[in-house]
C-alpha positions, 0 to 999 in steps of 0.5 A: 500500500502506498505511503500517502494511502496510510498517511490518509487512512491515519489522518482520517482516524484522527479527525473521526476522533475530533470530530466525536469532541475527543481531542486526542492529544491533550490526556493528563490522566495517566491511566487507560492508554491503549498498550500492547496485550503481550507485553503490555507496552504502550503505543506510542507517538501516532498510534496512542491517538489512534488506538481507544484505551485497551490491550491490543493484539493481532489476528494471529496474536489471539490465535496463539494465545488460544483466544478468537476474534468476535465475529464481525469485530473490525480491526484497528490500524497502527502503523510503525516504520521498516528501514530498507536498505536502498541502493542510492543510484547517483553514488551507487552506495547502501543506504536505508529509507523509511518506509512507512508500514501497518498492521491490524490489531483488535482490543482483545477485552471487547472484540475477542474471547479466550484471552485475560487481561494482563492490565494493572492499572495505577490509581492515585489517591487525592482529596479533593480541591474543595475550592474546585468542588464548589464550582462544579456544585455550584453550577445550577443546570450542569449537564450529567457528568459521567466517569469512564477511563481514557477519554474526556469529552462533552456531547452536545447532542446528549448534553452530557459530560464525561471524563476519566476519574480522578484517580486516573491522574497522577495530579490533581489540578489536572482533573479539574481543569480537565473538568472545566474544559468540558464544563464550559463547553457544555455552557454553549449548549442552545439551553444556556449561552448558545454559542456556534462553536457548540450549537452549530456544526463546524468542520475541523481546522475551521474558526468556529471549531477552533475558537470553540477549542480556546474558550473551553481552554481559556476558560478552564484556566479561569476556573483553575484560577478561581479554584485557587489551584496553582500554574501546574496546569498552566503549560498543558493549557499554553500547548493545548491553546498554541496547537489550536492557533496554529490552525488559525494562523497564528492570529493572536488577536483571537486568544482576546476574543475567545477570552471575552467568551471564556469569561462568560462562560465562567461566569455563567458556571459560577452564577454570575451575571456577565457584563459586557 
């Protein structure tokens, strides 16, 4: 298969992610990832966005282990790089080329039989940031918040929350702000601030989808502030806030217009009346 085939085949898989509101590359909590069932070694670089949290083996892998493949289960790409050793035709020497590969995997939990997990997932132990508490109690017509591991999101077509647990996270701070993201998200529900970022439908890369993405961002550090909770998060947030600008050229302008929205946004979680 040809390397621009893959290339489109992963880029695809992404976008399917952001488009479903789970924005893969932004995980502070520490458990869940998708690994290796063998050996259980997490995928890394393009394949921990790929692959949902599980344990992952082959067809052939299963089969082995005594275990089958659920009928009609699809299977996952991941994708690693051979080297081939190539011969350079104006020097005539050796010399090895990247060459981009994939194989398929299927999460043996869910989509086989026969097989046992071998996963022993680290949960951390916090108190709570009563600060945090508050705002999250305090906001009055909060949609339900729900907790599975692996991913955080808001739908707002269910008008629902959910996100990893705190005991997935090695710190605190960065449930909360995890939290707040998906909080002020839900804030532009048609019910509430009726914001287009959430209201309407918008591609990924445009403005509308990416100004979305800095207001929840803006306003979770907002909200962290509010909390009392300290700049541990801060650099996450600037990353995060960075990688969405770069889709909008840069346009810093933005950051002050999405910041106007992000304080609505807070305000309205904590019952404050905004002023324009």
């Amino acid at each position: 298969m040809a390397k621009n085939t893959v290339y489109q085949m992963v880029t695809e898989k992404i976008i399917e992610k952001l488009e479903q509101g789970i924005i893969p590359w932004r995980q502070p909590w520490q458990n869940a990832g998708a690994v290796s069932w063998d050996r259980q070694k997490p995928y890394r670089g393009i394949n921990s966005l790929l692959l949902d949290p599980g344990e992952y083996a082959t067809f052939k892998q299963i089969q082995r282990a005594g275990g089958k493949v659920k009928k009609g289960a699809k299977s996952h790409l991941v994708v690693f790089w051979k080297w081939l050793n190539v011969e350079n035709k104006d020097t005539g020497e050796e010399e090895q080329v990247p060459f981009l590969r994939y194989y398929r995997v299927f999460e043996i939990n869910t989509q086989a039989e026969g097989l046992e997990s071998k996963r022993k997932d680290v949960k951390f132990e916090h108190d709570p940031i009563q600060e945090a508490e508050k705002i999250k109690e305090g906001y009055r017509n909060c949609p339900p918040i729900t907790f599975a591991p692996g991913r955080a999101f808001y739908q707002p077509n269910q008008d629902k929350i959910s996100i990893p647990d705190i005991t997935d996270y090695a710190k605190k701070e960065e449930y909360y702000s995890t939290m707040f993201h998906e909080m002020v998200h839900s804030t532009g529900h048609k019910s509430r601030l009726n914001r287009p970022g959430v209201t309407q439908t918008a591609s990924l890369g445009s403005e509308t989808y990416s100004k979305e993405e800095l207001v929840a961002e803006i306003g979770a550090a907002m909200l962290c502030g509010v909390a009392h909770i300290d700049n541990s998060t801060i650099d996450n947030s600037a990353a995060y806030i960075g990688s969405w600008l770069r889709k909008l050229k840069d346009d810093c302008t933005l950051v002050v217009k999405a910041a106007a929205q992000a304080q609505k946004a807070a305000d309205y979680i904590q019952g404050i009346k905004y002023q324009d």
